[in-house]
C-alpha positions, 0 to 999 in steps of 0.5 A, spaced: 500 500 500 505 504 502 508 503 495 503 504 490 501 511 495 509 513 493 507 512 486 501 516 485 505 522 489 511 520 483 505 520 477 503 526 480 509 530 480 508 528 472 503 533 471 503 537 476 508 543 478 511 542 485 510 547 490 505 550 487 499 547 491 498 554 495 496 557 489 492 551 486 488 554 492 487 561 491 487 560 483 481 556 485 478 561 488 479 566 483 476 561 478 469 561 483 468 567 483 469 570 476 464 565 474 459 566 480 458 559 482 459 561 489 461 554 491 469 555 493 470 558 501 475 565 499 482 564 498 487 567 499 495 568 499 497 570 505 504 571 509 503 569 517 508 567 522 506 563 528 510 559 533 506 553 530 509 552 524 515 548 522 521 552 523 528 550 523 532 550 530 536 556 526 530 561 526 527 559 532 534 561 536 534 567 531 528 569 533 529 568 540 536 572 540 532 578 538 526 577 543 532 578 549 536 584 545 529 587 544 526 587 551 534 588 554 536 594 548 530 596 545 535 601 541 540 597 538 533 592 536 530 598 532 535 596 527 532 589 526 529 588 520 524 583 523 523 581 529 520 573 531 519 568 526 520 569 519 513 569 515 511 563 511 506 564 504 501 559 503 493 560 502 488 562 507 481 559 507 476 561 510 472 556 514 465 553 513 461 551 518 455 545 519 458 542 513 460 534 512 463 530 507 460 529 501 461 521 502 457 522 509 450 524 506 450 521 499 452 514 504 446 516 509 440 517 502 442 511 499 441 506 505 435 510 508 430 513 504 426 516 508 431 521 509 432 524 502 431 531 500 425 532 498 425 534 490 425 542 490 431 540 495 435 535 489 433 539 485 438 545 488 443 539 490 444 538 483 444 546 481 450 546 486 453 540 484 453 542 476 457 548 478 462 544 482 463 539 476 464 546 472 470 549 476 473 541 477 473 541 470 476 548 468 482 548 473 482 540 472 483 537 479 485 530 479 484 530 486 476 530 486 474 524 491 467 524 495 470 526 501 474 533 500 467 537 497 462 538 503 455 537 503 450 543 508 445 539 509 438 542 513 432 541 515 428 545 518 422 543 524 415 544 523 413 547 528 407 544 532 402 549 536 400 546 542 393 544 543 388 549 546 386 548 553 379 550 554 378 555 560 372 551 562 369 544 562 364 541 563 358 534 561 355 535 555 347 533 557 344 528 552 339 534 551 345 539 548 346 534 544 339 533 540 338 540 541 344 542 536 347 545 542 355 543 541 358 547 535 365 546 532 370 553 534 370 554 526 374 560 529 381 556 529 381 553 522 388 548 520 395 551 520 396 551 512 402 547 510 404 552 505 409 556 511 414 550 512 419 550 509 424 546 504 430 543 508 436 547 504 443 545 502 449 547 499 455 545 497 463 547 498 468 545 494 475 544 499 481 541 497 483 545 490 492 544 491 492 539 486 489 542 480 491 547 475 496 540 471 502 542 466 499 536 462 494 532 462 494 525 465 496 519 460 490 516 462 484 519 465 483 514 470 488 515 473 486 522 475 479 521 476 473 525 477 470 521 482 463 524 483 463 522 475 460 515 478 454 518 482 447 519 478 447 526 478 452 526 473 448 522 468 443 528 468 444 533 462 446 540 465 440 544 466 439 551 464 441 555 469 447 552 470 448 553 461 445 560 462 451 562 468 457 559 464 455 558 457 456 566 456 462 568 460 467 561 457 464 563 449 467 570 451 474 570 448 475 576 452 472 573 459 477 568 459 484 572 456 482 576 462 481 569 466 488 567 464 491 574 466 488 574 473 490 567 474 498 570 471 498 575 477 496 570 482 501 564 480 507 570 479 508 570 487 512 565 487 519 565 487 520 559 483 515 562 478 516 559 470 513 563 464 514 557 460 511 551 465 505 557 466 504 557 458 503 549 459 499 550 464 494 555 461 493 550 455 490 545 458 486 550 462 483 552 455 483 546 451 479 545 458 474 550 457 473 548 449 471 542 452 465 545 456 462 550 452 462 545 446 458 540 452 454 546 455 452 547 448 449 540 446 446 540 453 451 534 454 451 530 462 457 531 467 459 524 465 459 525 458 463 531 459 469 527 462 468 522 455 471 528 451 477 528 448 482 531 452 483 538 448 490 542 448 489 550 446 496 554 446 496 561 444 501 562 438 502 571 439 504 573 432 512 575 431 514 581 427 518 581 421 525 580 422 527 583 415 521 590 416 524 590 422 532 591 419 530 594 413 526 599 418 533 600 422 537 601 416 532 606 413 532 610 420 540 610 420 541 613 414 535 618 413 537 625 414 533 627 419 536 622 423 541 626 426 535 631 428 
């Protein structure tokens, strides 16, 4: 078991760029909100320093040296370029309360029936699932299980009035009631049933470090999307989730500026390669090619991942290296240049 788990880690560093996890995250992030699926917690790249973290015996000492001089010579201190524990970058997300795994409440409908949402409920399941399946796809996660999305899960109580108590009670002779003398209070009708409410649910797609791949995987089950294999992946995508994403993925302009915006984000690291950025790119907008063609032909999740993998590289137009020469050559030898 030990060795097929380092082989996957090794398959792994094959499509994916090392170190990179914490930008996976907030480029994760960033896809969830320009495409408004609300359905990935804010991230964030942050800096924060806490005597939590994993830090070596040198920074710790250096750290400790410094506290002394500062609470001993706070003059000589003040020239310290930093005091404490040096910062670590990495993502920051915010947390998400009354969620439980996914694999939890998928377990608990189908071993017990009676406690599966009612259908206006699996009906806003299934919007919030598409749109998870969405962002997977587009930052093509190849760490998608059912126990790293998370399922909120609520049913309201029906709130049950307590049964009038009669101020005065008293026995009904027989001549009261041939004589029509009972009457039902038509002044207290039913409760209607129309103010309960649905149980709600939501939906959070967590864990989004292993994404954003160089290339794709050689083989698409090595890498699967494991939400493929539920039954909502065989529903074809419905019109609300066709009219949120089908716009902004047929925009050439939206996803330029998509990829822009991602640049920035995946800049911040140190060890940052344009090139391997490029690839990266690619397979993200072979990605979102994919998508729009499913989106179009109102195909399935399932049917989605079925697709040929697509590769789409910008190719940016190079200027002319003779006009650029004979440019020079006619600026050196005008008259005018010299002016």
């Amino acid at each position: 078991m030990r060795s097929m788990k380092r082989k996957g880690y090794r398959m792994l560093q094959w499509v994916l760029c090392s170190m990179q996890g914490y930008l996976s995250e907030a480029g994760a992030s960033l896809v969830d909100r320009k495409l408004q699926l609300n359905v990935v917690p804010k991230t964030a790249v942050v800096a924060l320093a806490a005597p939590t973290f994993n830090y070596g015996r040198i920074d710790r000492a250096k750290a400790r040296t410094k506290e002394r001089i500062r609470s001993r010579y706070p003059d000589l201190a003040r020239r310290f370029h930093r005091i404490g524990l040096p910062r670590k970058v990495g993502s920051f997300q915010l947390f998400v309360n009354g969620y439980q795994d996914a694999s939890y409440w998928l377990r608990q409908w189908e071993t017990y029936h009676e406690q599966s949402p009612p259908p206006a409920t699996m009906k806003e399941f299934q919007l919030e699932f598409e749109k998870m399946v969405v962002l997977d796809y587009i930052i093509r996660n190849t760490d998608r299980g059912n126990d790293n999305w998370l399922i909120k899960y609520e049913v309201e109580a029906v709130p049950v009035p307590p049964d009038p108590v009669p101020s005065d009670t008293r026995l009904v002779s027989g001549d009261e009631c041939t004589s029509g003398g009972i009457r039902l209070d038509e002044d207290n009708p039913e409760e209607p049933w129309n103010d309960v409410s649905m149980p709600s649910i939501k939906l959070a797609a967590i864990d989004n470090g292993l994404a954003f791949p160089f290339k794709h995987p050689d083989e698409w089950r090595a890498y699967p999307y494991h939400w493929a294999w539920l039954p909502m992946a065989k529903t074809p995508f419905s019109d609300e989730t066709v009219g949120l994403v089908l716009p902004c993925v047929d925009s050439t302009e939206f996803v330029e500026e998509l990829c822009e915006e991602l640049r920035e984000i995946f800049r911040e690291d140190p060890g940052f390669d344009k090139k391997m950025f490029e690839l990266q790119l690619s397979v993200m907008r072979g990605q979102i090619f994919n998508l729009r063609e499913a989106l179009r032909q109102r195909k399935s999740p399932l049917q989605l991942v079925q697709m040929q993998p697509q590769l789409i590289v910008e190719v940016k137009p190079k200027r002319n290296r003779a006009a650029r020469i004979l440019r020079q050559g006619q600026t050196e030898s005008s008259p005018l240049a010299g002016l």
